[in-house]
ChimeraX commands (.cxc) that place a marker at each C-alpha (Angstrom):
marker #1 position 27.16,-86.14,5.75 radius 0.5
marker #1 position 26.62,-82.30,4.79 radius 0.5
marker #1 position 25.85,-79.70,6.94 radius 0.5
marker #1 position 22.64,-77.83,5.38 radius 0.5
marker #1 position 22.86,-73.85,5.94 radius 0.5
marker #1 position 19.96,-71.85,5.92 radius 0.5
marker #1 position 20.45,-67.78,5.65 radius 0.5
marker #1 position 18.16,-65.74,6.98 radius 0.5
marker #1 position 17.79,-62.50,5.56 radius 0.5
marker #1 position 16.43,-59.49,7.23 radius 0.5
marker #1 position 15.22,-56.52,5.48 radius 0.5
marker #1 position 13.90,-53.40,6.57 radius 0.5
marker #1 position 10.19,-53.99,6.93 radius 0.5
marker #1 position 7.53,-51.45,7.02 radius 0.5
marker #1 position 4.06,-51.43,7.78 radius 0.5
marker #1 position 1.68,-51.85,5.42 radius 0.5
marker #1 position -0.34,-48.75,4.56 radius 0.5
marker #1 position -3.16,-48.33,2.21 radius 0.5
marker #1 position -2.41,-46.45,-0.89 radius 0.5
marker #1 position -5.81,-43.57,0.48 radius 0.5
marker #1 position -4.20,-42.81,3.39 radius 0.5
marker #1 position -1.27,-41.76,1.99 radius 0.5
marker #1 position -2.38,-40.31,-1.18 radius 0.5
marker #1 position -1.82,-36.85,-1.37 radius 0.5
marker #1 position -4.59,-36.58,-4.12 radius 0.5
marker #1 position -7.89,-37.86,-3.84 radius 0.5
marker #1 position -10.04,-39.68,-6.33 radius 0.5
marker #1 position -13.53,-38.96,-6.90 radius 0.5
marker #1 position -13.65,-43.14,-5.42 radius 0.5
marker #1 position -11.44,-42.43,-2.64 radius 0.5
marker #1 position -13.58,-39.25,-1.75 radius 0.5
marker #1 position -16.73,-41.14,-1.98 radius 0.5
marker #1 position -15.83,-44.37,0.41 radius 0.5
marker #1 position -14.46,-41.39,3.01 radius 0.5
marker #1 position -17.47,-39.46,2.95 radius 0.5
marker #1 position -20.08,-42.49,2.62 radius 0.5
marker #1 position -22.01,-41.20,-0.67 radius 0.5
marker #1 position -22.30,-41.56,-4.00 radius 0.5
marker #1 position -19.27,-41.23,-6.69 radius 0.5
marker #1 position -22.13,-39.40,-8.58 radius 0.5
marker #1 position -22.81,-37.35,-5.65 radius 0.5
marker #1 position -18.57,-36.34,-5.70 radius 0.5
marker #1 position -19.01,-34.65,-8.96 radius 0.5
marker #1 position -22.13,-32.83,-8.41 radius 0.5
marker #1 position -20.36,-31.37,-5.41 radius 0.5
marker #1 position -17.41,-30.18,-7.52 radius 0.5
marker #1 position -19.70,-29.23,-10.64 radius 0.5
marker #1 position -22.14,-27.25,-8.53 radius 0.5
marker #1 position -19.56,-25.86,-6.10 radius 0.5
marker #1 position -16.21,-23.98,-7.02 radius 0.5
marker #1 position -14.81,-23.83,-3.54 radius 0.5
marker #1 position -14.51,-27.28,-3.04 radius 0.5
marker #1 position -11.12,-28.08,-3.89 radius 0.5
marker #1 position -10.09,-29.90,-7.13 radius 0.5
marker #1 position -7.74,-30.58,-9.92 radius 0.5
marker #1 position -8.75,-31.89,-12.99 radius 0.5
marker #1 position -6.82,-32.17,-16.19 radius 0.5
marker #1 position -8.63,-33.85,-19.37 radius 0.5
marker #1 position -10.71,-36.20,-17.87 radius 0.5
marker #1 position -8.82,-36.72,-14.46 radius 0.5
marker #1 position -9.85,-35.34,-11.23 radius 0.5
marker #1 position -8.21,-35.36,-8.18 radius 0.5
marker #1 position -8.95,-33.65,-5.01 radius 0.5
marker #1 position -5.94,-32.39,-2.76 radius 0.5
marker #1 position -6.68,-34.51,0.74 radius 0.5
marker #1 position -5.61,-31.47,2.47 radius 0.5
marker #1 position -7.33,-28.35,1.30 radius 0.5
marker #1 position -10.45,-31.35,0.77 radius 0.5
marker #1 position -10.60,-31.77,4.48 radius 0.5
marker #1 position -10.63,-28.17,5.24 radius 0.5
marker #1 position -13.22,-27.42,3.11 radius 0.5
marker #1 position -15.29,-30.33,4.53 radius 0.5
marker #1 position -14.27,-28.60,7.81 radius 0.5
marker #1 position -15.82,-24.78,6.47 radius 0.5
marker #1 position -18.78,-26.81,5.19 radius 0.5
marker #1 position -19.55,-28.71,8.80 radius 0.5
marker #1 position -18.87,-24.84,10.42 radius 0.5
marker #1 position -21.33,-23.06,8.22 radius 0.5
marker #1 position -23.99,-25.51,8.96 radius 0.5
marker #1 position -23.40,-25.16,12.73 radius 0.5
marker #1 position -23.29,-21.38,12.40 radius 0.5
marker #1 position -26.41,-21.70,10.26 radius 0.5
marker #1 position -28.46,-23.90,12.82 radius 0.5
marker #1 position -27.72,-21.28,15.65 radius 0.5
marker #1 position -28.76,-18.31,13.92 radius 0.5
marker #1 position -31.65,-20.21,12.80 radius 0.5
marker #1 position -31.04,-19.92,9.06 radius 0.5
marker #1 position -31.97,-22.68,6.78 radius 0.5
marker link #1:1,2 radius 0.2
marker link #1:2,3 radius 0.2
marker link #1:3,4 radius 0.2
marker link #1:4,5 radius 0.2
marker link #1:5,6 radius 0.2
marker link #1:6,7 radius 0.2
marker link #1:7,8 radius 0.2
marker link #1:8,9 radius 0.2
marker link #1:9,10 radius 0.2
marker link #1:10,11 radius 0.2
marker link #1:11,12 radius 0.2
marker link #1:12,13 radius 0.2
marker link #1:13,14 radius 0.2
marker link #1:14,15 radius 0.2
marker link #1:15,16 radius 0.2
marker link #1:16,17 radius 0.2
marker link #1:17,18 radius 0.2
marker link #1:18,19 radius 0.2
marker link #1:19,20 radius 0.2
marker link #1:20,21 radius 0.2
marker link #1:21,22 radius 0.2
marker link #1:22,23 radius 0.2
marker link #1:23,24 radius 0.2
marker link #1:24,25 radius 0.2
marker link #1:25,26 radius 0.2
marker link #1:26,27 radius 0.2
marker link #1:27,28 radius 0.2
marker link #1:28,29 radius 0.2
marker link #1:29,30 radius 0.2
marker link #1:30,31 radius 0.2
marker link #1:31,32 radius 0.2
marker link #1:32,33 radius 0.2
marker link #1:33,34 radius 0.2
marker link #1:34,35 radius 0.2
marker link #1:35,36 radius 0.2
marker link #1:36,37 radius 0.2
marker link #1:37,38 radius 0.2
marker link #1:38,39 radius 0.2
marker link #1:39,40 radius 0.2
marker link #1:40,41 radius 0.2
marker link #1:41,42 radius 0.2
marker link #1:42,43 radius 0.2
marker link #1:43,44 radius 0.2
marker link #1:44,45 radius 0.2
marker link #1:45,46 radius 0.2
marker link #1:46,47 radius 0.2
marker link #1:47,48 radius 0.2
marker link #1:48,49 radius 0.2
marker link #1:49,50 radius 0.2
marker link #1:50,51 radius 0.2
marker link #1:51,52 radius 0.2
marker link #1:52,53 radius 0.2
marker link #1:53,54 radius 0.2
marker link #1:54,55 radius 0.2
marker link #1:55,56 radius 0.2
marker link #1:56,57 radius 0.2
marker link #1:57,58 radius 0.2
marker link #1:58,59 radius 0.2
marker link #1:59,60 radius 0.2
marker link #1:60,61 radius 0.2
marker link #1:61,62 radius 0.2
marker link #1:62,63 radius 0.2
marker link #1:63,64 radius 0.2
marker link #1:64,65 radius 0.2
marker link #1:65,66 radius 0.2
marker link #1:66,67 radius 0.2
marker link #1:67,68 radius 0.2
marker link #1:68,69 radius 0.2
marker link #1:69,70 radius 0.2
marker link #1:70,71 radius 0.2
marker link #1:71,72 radius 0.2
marker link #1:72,73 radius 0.2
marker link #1:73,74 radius 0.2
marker link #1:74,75 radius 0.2
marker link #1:75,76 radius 0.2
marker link #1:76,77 radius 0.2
marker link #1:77,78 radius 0.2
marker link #1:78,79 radius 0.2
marker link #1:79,80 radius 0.2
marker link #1:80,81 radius 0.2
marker link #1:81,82 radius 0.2
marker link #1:82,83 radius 0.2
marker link #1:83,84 radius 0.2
marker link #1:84,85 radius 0.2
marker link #1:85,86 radius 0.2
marker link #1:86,87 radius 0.2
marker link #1:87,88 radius 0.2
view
């Protein structure tokens, strides 16, 4: 009777990572789930507001995760500094 070999083959695994926590650039989707609003509320930031950080070519936007979370940062900071000198 035949011996039956079986292979195993090992390849490098790595863990699987969601695509947002890697992305470098944002969407206006991606942006929304992290912050817990409104996709509609993502543009009316960037329309209304020129310091928050984005990149948009035609119709695509895409905000850098990086300079996106230090401008949240600024944003939580001025409210803080706000509430102590008791400005609105």
């Amino acid at each position: 009777m035949p011996k039956s070999t079986v292979e195993t083959v090992t390849a490098p695994c790595e863990p699987i990572k969601s695509a947002t926590t890697l992305a470098a650039y944002l969407t206006p989707k991606d942006v929304a789930q992290l912050l817990q609003i409104s996709e509609k509320t993502v543009s009316r930031w960037h329309l209304e507001d020129a310091s928050m950080p984005c990149i948009k070519r035609g119709k695509v936007v895409r905000f850098p995760r990086e300079a996106l979370m230090a401008w949240l940062a600024r944003q939580d900071h001025s409210r803080t500094t706000q509430r102590r000198s008791g400005a609105a």
